[in-house]
N, C-alpha and C positions, 0 to 999 in steps of 0.2 A: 256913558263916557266913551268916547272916540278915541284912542292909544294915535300918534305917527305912523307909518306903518318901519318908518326904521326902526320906531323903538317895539314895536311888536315883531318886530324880526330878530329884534336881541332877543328877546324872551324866549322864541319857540324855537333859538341856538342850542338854548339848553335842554330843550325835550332828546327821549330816546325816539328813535324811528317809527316804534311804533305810537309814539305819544303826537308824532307831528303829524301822522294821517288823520287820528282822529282829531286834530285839532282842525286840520283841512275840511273835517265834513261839518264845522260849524257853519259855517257862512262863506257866501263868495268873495268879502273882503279876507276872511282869514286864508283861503285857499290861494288866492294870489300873492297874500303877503309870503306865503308858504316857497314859491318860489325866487324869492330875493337870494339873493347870492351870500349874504352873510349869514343865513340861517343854517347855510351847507360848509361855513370853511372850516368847522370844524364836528366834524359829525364820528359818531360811534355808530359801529352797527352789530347787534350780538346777535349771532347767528344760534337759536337757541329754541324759539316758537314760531307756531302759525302764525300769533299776532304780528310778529318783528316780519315775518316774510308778505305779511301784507303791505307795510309799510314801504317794505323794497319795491315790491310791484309797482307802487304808485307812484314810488320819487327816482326811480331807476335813471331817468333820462334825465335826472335834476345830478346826478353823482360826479359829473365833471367837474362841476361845480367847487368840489371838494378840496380843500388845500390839505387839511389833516385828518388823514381816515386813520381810526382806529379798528379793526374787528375783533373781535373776541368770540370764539369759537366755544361754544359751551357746550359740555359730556360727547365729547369726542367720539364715545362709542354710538353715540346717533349720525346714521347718516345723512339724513337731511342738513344737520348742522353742518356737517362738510362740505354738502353741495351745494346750503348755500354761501359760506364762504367765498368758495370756488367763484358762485356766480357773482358776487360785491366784485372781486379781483378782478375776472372779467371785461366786467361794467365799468373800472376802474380806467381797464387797459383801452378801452374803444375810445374812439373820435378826440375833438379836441382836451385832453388831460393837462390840467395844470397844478398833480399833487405837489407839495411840499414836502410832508411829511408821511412817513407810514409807518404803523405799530400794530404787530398781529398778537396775539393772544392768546393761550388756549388752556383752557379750565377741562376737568375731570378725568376718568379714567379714558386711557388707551384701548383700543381694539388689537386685538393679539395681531403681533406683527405688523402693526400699522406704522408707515415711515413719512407720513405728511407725503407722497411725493406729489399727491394730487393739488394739494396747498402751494408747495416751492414749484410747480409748473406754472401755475396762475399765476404767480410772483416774477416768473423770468418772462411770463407774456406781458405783463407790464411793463417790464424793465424792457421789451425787447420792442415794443411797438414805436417805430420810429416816425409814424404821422403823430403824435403828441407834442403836447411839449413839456412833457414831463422834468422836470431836473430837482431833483427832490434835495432837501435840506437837512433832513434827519431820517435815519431809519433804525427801529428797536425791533429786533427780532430777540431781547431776550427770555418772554414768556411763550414762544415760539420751539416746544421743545423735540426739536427735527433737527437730523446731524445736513450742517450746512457745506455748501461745495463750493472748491475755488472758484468756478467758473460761477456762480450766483454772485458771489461778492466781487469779485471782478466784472461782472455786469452793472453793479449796484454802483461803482468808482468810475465806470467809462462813462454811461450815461447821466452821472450828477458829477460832473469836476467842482461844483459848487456846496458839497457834501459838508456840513457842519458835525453831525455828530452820528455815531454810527454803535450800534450795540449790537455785537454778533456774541456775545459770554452768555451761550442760552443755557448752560450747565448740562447739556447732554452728556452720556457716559462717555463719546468719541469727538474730538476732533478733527474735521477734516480739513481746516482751513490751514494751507502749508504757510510756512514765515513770506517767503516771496511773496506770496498773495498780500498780504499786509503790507510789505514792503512797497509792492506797485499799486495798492490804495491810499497809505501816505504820498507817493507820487504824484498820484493825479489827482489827487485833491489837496491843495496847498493849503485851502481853507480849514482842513479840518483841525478840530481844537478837542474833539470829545471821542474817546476811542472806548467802548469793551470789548474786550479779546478774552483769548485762551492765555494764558502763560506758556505753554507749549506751540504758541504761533510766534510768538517773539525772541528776536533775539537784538544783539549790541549793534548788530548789520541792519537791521529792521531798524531799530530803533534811532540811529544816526540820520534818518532822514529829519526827525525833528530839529537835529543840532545845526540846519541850514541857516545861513543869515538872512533870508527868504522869506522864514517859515515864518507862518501867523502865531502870534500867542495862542500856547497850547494849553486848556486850562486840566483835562480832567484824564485817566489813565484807569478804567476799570479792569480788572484781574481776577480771572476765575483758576486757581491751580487743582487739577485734578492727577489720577495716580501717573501718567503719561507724563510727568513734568519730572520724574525719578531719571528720566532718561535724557533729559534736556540742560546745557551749561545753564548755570544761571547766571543774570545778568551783575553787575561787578559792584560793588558800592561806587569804585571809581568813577564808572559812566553814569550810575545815577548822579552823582554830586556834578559831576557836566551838565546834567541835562538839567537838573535843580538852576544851574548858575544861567543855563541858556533861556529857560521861562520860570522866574521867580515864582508865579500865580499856580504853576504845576501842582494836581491833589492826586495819591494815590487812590482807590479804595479797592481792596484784595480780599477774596474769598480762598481759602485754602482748607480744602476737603477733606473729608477723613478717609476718602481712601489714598491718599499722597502720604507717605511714610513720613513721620514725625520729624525724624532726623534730617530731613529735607527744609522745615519751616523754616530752622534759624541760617538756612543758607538762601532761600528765595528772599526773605527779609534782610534790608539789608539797612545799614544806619541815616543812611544821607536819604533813602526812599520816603519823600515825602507823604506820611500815610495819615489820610485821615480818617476812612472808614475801613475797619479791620475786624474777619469774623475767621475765627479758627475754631473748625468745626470736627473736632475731635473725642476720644471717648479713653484720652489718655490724660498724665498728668501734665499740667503748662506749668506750673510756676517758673521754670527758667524763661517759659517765653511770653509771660507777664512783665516778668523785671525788665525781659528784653526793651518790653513794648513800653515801658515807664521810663528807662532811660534816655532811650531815642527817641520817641513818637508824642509823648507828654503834652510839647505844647500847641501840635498842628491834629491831635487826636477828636472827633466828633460821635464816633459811634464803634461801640466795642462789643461784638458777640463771640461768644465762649460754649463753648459743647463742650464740657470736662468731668473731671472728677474731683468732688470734696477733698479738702484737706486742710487743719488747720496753716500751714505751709500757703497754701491759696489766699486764707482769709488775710495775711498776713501780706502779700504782692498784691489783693485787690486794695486794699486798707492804702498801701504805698503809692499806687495808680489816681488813685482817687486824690491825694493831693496833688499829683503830678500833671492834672489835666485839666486849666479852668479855663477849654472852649468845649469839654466834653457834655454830647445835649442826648445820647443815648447809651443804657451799657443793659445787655443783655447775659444774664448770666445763668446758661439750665443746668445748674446743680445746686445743693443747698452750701450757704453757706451763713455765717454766724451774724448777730446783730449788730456790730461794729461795724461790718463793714455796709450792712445799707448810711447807718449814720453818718459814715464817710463821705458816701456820693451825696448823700443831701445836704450835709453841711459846707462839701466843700468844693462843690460843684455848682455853680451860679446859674448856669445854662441850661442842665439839666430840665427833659421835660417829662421822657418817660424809659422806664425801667423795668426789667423783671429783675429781681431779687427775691430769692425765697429761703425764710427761715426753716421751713419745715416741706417736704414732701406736699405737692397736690397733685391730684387727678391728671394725667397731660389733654392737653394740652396746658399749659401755665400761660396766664394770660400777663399782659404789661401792664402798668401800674401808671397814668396820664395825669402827671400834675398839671394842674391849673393856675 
């Protein structure tokens, strides 16, 4: 039986790099179908084996092609994985380029001292290469864990004024991204609707570019606060409740660290802050900023993680949470706590799909629990 050759071009969309070479040495029909243009718009390439770098060798000149590249950089302590990164990026930045999209990746252990600078150079060669015609639509650098520079993300804002969504909250220990820099990437991108940041790059000055009459619905605001936010105003219920009134559709979802001093939480939180994904990553007691998160957050809440400490006081504001939340579809909670309050989420959580909850101590990692 004979496939179309479009429809065997969906098919081998879905192969990894190295699954499309060897599907190219079946036959001269499939070697040709190999290079149709929609087998490449969205391609992965994991920079990881010989096998995968054979694959590159043979479709190298096919990568233009590429709308959304992902790479994923695997045990970082190998160099060849580096280089070949290096060389996808590259092969990325030469002749005519028409990315979309880009999301870089990186799995395993670090080499001592290692600062990606070899990765974020390949990255500003692409972003710099002005025979292209690159104008990309989205870029997630945040499993990308390299401290990122003004001048990359203001390269990434000049050359895509057409930037939809953008994820710089790669959770490195430093931020380097100053608020201006954000400020004149809202600027030159009108388009953009999807932000993650530092909480230490923003401020009410930053942030007032959304409150334009101009401005496109802005739908999504990710927040990474780390201990560097001790030192920064936080922004005001009052301007969020503006910016809440200026895009209805606005979702927070905020990371707050444990190393950002406790006392700090209930003031970067704030009531009118639209939140719906919320992980406080702590090894202190919450229950104040349980009750907080139930009285405010209740009915725009979707996913709740918790690093804390047992107490019955806890089982007590989860038990209370759990009625307070019927769009809540995940709640993560790593410490033990009693069996009321699982009965709570399942009975009173409609949405709910999956959970850690644990009655009794396990081995770590503790794994999620995936209703069906």
């Amino acid at each position: 039986m004979e496939f179309p050759e479009e429809v065997l071009a969906h098919i081998f969309s879905y192969l990894s790099l190295w699954d499309r070479y060897s599907s190219s040495l079946v036959c001269r029909a499939w070697a040709e179908t190999m290079t149709h243009p929609s087998v490449w718009y969205y391609t992965e390439v994991r920079c990881e084996s010989g096998a995968e770098n054979c694959g590159l060798q043979r479709f190298c000149q096919l990568l233009n092609m590429v709308k959304h590249l992902k790479i994923i950089v695997c045990q970082l302590k190998e160099v060849a994985s580096r280089d070949m990164a290096v060389r996808v990026l590259n092969l990325a930045a030469d002749g005519d380029n028409r990315l979309r999209k880009l999301c870089i990746s990186c799995t395993g252990d670090f080499p001592l001292f290692y600062s990606g600078e070899d990765i974020l150079r390949s990255i500003e060669a692409v972003l710099l290469n002005e025979t292209s015609g690159l104008s990309l639509r989205e870029v997630d650098f945040r499993e990308m864990p390299f401290t990122l520079s003004d001048q990359l993300i203001r390269n990434v804002a000049h050359r895509s004024p057409e930037l939809r969504k953008l994820y710089i909250n790669n959770q490195t220990l430093v931020c380097n991204v100053a608020s201006d820099t954000i400020q004149e990437v809202l600027a030159s991108c009108p388009q953009l609707s999807v932000l993650g940041v530092f909480y230490a790059s923003l401020s009410e000055k930053v942030l007032s570019e959304l409150l334009s009459p101009q401005r496109a619905p802005f739908q999504l605001l990710e927040l990474f606060c780390e201990r560097s936010d001790k030192y920064v105003p936080c922004i005001s219920n009052e301007f969020w409740g503006g910016l809440r009134k200026r895009h209805p559709s606005l979702a927070v979802n905020i990371i707050l660290n444990h190393t950002l001093p406790a006392r700090k939480f209930l003031k970067i939180l704030q009531p009118d802050m639209p939140v719906r994904e919320l992980e406080l990553i702590t090894y202190t007691y919450l229950v104040g900023e349980i009750q907080f998160v139930t009285t405010n957050y209740g009915p725009s809440l979707e996913k709740l993680v918790l690093q804390t400490t047992s107490s019955a006081e806890l089982d007590s504001a989860l038990v209370d949470l759990a009625t307070c939340c019927p769009r809540l579809r995940e709640i993560h909670c790593y410490c033990v706590v009693s069996l009321p309050v699982v009965q709570a989420f399942l009975s009173r959580c409609p949405l709910l799909w999956r959970y850690t909850l644990k009655t009794r101590k396990e081995p770590h990692p503790w794994t999620c629990t995936v209703l069906k």
